[in-house]
VOKOL-740104 format. One line per field, with one value per residue: residue number from 1; x, y, z of N, C-alpha, C, O in turn; residue in one letter. Coordinates in steps of 0.2 Angstrom, whole numbers. Layout:
<torvexs>
resi = c(NUM;...) .
n_x = c(X;...) .
n_y = c(Y;...) .
n_z = c(Z;...) .
ca_x = c(X;...) .
ca_y = c(Y;...) .
ca_z = c(Z;...) .
c_x = c(X;...) .
c_y = c(Y;...) .
c_z = c(Z;...) .
o_x = c(X;...) .
o_y = c(Y;...) .
o_z = c(Z;...) .
resn = c(a;...) .
</torvexs>
This chain:
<torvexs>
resi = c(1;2;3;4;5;6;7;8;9;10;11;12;13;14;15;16;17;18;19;20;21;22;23;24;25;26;27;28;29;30;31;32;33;34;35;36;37;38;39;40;41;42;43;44;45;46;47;48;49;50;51;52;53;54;55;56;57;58;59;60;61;62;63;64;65;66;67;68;69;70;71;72;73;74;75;76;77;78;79;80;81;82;83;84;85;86;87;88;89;90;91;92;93;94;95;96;97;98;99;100;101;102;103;104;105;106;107;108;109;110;111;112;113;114;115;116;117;118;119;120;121;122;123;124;125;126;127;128;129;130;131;132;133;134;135;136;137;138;139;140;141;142;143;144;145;146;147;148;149;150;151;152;153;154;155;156;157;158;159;160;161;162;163;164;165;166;167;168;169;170;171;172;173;174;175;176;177;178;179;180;181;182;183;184;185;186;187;188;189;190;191;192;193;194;195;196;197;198;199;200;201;202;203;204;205;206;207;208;209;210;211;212;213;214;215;216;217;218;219;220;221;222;223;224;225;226;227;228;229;230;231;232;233;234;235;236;237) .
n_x = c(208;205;199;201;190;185;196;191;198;200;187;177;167;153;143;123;108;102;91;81;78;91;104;109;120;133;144;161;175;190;202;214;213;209;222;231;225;224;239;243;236;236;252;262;267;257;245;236;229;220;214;199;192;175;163;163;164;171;181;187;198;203;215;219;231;231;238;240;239;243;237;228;215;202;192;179;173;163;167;159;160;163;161;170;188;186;190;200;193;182;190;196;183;179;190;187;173;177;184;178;171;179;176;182;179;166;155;151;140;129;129;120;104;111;105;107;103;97;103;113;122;130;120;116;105;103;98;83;90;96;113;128;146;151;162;164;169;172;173;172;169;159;159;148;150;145;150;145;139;136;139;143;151;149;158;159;171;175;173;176;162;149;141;130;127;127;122;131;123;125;117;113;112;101;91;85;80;68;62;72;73;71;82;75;62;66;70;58;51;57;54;40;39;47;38;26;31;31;40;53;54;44;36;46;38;27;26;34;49;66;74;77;81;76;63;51;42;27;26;33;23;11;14;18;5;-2;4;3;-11;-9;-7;0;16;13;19;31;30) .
n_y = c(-355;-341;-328;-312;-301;-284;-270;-255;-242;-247;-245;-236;-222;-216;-204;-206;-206;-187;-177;-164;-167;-176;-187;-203;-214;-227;-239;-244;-253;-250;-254;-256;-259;-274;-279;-277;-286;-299;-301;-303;-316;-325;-320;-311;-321;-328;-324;-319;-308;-303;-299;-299;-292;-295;-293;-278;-280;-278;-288;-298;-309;-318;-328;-338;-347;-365;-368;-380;-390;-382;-379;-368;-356;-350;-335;-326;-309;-296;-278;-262;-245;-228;-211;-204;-208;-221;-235;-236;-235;-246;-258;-258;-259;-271;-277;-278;-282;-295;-299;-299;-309;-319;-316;-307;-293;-295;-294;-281;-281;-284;-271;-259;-249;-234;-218;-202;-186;-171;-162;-165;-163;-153;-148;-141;-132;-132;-125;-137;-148;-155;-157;-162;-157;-162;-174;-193;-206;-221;-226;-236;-252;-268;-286;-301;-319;-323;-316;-305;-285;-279;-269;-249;-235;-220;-205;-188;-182;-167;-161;-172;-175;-186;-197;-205;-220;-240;-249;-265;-277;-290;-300;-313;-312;-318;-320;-309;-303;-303;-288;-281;-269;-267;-260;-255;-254;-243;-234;-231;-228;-214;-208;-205;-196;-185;-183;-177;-169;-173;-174;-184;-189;-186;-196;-206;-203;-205;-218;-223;-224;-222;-224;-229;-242;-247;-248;-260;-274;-271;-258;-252;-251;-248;-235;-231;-234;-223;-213;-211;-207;-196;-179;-172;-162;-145;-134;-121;-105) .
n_z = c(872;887;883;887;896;893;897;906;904;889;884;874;873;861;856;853;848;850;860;865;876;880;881;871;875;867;867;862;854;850;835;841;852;849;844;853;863;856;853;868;871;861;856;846;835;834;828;814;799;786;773;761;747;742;730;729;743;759;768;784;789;804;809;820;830;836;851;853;844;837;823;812;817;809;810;801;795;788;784;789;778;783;783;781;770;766;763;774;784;781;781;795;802;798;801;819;817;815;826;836;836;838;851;857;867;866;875;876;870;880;887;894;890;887;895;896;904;900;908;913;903;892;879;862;851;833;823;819;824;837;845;854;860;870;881;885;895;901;917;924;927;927;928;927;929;917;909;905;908;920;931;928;926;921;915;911;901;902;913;925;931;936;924;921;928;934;946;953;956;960;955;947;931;922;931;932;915;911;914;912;899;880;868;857;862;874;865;857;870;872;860;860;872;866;856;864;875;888;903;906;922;925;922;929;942;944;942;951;953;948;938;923;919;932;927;923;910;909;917;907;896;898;904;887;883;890;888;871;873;873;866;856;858;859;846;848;836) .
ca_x = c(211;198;200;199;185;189;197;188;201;198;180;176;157;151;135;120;104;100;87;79;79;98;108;111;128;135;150;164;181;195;205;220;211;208;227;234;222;227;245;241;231;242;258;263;267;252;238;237;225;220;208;197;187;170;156;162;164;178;180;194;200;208;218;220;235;230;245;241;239;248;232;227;208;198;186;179;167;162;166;153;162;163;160;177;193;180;194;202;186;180;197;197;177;180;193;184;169;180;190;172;169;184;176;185;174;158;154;149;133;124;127;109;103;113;103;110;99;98;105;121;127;128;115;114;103;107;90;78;93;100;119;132;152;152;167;164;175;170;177;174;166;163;155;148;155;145;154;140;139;133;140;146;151;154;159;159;178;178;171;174;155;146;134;129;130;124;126;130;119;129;114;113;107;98;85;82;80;62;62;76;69;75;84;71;59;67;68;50;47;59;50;33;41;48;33;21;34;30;47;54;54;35;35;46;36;20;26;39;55;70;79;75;83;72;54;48;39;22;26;34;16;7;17;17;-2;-2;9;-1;-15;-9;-8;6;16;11;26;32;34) .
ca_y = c(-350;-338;-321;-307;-296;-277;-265;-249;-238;-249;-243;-230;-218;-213;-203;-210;-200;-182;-171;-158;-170;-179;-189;-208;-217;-231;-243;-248;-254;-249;-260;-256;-264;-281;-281;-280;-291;-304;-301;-306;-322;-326;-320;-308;-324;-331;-323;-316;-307;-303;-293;-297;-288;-298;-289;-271;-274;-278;-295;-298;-314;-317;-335;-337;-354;-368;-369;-387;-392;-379;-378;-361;-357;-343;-330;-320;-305;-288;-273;-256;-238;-223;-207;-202;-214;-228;-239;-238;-240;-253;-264;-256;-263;-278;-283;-276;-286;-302;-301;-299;-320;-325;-316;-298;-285;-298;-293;-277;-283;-284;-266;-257;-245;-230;-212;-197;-183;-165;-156;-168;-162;-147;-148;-135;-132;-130;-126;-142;-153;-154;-159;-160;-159;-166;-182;-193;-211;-226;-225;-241;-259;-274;-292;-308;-323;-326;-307;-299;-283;-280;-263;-248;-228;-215;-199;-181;-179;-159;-159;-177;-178;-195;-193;-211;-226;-244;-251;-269;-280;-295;-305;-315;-306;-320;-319;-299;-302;-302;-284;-275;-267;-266;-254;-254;-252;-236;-230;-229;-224;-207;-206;-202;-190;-179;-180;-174;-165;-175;-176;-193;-187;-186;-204;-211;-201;-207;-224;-225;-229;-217;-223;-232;-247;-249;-251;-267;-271;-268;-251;-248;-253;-243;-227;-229;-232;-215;-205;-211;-205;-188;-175;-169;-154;-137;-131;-114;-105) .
ca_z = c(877;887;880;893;897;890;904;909;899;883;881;870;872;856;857;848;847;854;859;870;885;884;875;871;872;864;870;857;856;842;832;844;857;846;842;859;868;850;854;874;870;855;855;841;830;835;826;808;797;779;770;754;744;738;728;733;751;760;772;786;791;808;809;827;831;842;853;856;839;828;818;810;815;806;810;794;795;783;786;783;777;787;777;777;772;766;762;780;787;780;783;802;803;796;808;822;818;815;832;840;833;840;857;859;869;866;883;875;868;885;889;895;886;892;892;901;904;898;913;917;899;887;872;859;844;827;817;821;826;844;845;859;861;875;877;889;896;908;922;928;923;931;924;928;927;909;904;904;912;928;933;925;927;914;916;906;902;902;923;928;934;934;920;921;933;932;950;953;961;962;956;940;924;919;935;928;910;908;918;908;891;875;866;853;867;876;858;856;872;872;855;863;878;863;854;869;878;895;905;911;926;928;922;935;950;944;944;958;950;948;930;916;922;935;922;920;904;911;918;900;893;904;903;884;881;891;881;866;871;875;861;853;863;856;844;846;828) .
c_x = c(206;201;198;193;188;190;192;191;203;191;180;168;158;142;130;115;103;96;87;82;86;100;109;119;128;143;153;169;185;200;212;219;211;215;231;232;223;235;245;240;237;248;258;265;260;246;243;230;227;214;206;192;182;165;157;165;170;179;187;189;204;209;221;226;233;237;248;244;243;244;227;219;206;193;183;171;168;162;162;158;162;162;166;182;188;183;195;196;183;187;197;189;177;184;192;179;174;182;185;169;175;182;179;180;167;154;150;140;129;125;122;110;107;110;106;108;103;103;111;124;125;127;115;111;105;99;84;81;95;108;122;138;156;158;165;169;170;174;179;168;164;157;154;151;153;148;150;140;137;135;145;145;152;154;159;167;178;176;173;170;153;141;127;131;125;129;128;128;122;123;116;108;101;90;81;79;73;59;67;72;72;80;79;65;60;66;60;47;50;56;43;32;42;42;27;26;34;38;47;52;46;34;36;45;29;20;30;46;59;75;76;76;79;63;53;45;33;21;27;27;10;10;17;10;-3;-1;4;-8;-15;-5;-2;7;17;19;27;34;41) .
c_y = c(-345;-332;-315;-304;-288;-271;-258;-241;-241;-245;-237;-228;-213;-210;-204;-204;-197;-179;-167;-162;-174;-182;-197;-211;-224;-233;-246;-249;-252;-253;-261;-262;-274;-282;-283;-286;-300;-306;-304;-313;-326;-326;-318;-313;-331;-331;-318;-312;-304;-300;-296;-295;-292;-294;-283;-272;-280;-283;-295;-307;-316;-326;-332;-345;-358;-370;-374;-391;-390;-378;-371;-360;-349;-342;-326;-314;-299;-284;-267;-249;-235;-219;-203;-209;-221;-235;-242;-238;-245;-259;-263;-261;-269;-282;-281;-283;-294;-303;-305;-308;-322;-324;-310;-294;-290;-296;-285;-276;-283;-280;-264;-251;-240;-221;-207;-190;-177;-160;-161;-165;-154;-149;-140;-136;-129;-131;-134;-146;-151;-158;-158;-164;-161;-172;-184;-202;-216;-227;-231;-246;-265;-279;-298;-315;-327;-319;-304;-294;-279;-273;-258;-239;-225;-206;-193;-179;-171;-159;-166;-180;-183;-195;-199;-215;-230;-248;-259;-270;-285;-302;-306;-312;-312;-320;-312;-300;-299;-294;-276;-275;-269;-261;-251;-252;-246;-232;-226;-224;-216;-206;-201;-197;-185;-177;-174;-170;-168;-176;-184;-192;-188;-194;-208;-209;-203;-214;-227;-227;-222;-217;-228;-239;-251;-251;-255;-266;-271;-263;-250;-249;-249;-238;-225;-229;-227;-212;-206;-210;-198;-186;-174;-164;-148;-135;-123;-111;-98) .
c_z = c(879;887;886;893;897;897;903;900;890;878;879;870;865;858;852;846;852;852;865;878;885;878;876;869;871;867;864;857;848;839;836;847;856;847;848;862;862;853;861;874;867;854;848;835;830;832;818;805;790;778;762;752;738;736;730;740;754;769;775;790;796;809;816;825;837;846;855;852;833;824;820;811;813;808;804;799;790;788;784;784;779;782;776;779;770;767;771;784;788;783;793;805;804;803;816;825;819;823;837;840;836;850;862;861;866;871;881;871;874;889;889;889;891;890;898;899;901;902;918;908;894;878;870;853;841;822;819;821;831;842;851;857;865;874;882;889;900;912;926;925;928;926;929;926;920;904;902;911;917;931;928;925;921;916;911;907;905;910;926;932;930;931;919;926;935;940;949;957;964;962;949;937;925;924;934;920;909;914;913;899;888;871;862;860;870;870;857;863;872;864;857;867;871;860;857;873;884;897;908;917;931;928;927;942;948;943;948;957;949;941;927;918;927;933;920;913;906;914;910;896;894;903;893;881;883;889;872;865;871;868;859;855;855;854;843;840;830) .
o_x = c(201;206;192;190;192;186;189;189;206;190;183;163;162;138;131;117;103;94;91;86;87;100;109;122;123;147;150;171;182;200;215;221;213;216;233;236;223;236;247;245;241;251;256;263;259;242;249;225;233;210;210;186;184;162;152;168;173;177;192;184;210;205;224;226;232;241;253;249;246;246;224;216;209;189;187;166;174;160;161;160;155;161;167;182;188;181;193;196;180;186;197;189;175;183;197;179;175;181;185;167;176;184;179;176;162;148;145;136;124;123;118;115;107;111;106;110;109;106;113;130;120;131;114;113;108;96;83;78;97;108;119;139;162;159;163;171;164;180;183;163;168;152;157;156;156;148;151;140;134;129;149;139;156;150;161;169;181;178;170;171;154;136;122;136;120;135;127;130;121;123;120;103;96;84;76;74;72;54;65;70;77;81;77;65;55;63;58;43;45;56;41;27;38;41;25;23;39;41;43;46;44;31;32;47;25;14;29;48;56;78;72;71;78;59;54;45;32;15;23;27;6;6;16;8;-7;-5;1;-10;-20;0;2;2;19;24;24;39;45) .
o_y = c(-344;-331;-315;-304;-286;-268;-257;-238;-238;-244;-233;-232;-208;-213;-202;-198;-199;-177;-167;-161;-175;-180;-199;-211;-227;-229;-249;-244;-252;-259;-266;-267;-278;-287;-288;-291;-306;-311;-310;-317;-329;-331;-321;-310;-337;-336;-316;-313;-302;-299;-297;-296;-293;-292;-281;-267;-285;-280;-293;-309;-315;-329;-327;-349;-355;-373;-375;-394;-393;-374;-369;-363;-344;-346;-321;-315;-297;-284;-266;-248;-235;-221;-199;-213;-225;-239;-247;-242;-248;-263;-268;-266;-273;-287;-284;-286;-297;-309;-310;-312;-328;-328;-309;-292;-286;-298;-284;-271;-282;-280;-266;-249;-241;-218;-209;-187;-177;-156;-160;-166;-152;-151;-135;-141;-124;-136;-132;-151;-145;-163;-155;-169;-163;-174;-180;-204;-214;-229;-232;-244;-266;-277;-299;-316;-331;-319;-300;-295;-275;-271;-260;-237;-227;-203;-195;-176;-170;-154;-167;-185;-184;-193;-198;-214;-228;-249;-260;-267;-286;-308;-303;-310;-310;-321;-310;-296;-294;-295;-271;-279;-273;-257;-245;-246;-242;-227;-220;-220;-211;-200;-195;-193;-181;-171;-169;-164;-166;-178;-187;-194;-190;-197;-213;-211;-202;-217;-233;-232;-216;-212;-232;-243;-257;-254;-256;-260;-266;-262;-247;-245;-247;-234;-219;-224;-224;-207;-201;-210;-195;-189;-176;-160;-148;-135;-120;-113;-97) .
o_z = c(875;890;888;887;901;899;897;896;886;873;882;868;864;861;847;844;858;847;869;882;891;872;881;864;873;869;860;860;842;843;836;847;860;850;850;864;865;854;860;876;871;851;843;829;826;831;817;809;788;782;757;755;732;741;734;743;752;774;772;791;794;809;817;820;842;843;857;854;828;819;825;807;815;810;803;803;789;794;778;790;779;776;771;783;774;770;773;787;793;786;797;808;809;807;819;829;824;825;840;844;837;854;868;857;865;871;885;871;872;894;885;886;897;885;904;894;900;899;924;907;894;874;873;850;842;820;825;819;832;838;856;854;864;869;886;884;902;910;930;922;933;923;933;922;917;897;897;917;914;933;925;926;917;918;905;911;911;913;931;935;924;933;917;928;937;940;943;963;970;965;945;938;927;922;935;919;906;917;911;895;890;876;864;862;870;870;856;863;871;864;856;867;870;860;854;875;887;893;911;918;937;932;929;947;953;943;949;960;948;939;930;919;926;936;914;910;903;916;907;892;891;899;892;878;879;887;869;860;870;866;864;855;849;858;838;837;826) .
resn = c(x;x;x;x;x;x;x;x;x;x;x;x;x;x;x;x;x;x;x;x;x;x;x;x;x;x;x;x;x;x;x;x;x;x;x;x;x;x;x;x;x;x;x;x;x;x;x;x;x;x;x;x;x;x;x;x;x;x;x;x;x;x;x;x;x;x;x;x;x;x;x;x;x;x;x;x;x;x;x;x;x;x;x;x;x;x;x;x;x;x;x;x;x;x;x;x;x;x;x;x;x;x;x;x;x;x;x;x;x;x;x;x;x;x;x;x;x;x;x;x;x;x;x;x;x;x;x;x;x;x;x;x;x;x;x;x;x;x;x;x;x;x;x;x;x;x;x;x;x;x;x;x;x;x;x;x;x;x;x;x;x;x;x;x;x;x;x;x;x;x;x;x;x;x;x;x;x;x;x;x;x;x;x;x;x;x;x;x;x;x;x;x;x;x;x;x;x;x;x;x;x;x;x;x;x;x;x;x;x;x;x;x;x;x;x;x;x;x;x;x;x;x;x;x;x;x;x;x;x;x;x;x;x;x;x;x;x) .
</torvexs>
């Protein structure tokens, strides 16, 4: 059976890391989300699950029915602990990860890196850490026909301004791929911006590009061998 692609109002932005220059978001869905979209597929007497506990950690088991056959199929996956509630974390994880094997919200893996600057959100420091309370939603999604994502908006709840936005193109990813970075890759580069101080900004007018999205990996090469040779920015005591 072909399991949906997850609505707009299913997605969940968690913020990853922050500093001076912005902030990174993260896409995720909740165990509600699996259970309805199970129930859908499935039908309430359709799907089951189970929980065990090997060496400490804590394994969910989703038995989906073939509706052809009658025959019980399995998904297993571990779940990892939150730092409050370990127990309901881990079983919530667990069955999270599992749903993701049967194809829940897999679509969620081929989001871009999502970064949104300093001055679309409110950053505040706390001693030589940056934070924000920021909440924010997606407002809006759309996919290709392999469910990967192609376009994607997000918004700042407390103003409903667009803090984010991933247009589509309406081409196929796979003609882009050797173009779009990595995660690991943007990591490193907003690593060297903090380090030196340089703003993005300076980066994409001296290479001609307006977002991150748009940086081949031979710009990303080029702009970091630069930042590396340039000094560490002067810290104020």
């Amino acid at each position: 059976m072909n399991i949906r692609t997850l609505y707009a109002s299913e997605i969940e932005c968690r913020i990853g890391m922050v500093n001076e220059k912005g902030l990174s978001l993260l896409l995720y869905k909740n165990a509600r989300v699996d259970m309805q979209i199970l129930d859908e597929c499935f039908g309430v007497f359709g799907w089951k699950r189970n929980h065990t506990c090997i060496d400490r950690k804590l394994y969910c088991t989703i038995q989906i029915k073939d509706p052809d056959t009658g025959q019980w199929i399995s998904k297993e996956d571990v779940g990892v602990s939150g730092f409050t509630e370990k127990e309901k974390s881990q079983a919530s994880d667990s069955f999270k990860r599992a749903a993701v094997n049967i194809g829940i919200g897999r679509e969620l893996y081929s989001a871009p890196f999502i970064w949104v600057p300093a001055t679309k959100v409110t950053i505040q420091r706390r001693g030589d850490k940056f934070c924000c309370y920021d909440h924010f939603k997606v407002s809006s999604i759309s996919y290709n026909d392999k469910k990967e994502i192609t376009g994607l908006s997000i918004v700042r709840i407390e103003d409903n301004s667009v803090v984010y936005e991933l247009r589509s193109t309406g081409k196929n990813t796979d003609n882009n791929k050797n173009t779009v970075l990595s995660d690991g890759e943007i990591k490193e580069l907003y690593a060297e911006l903090g380090r030196t101080g340089v703003d993005i900004n300076s980066v994409f007018k001296r290479y001609g590009i307006s977002t991150i999205e748009e940086m081949s990996h031979d710009t990303f090469n080029k702009a970091l061998n630069s930042l590396r040779k340039t000094k560490d920015k002067i810290k104020v005591a």
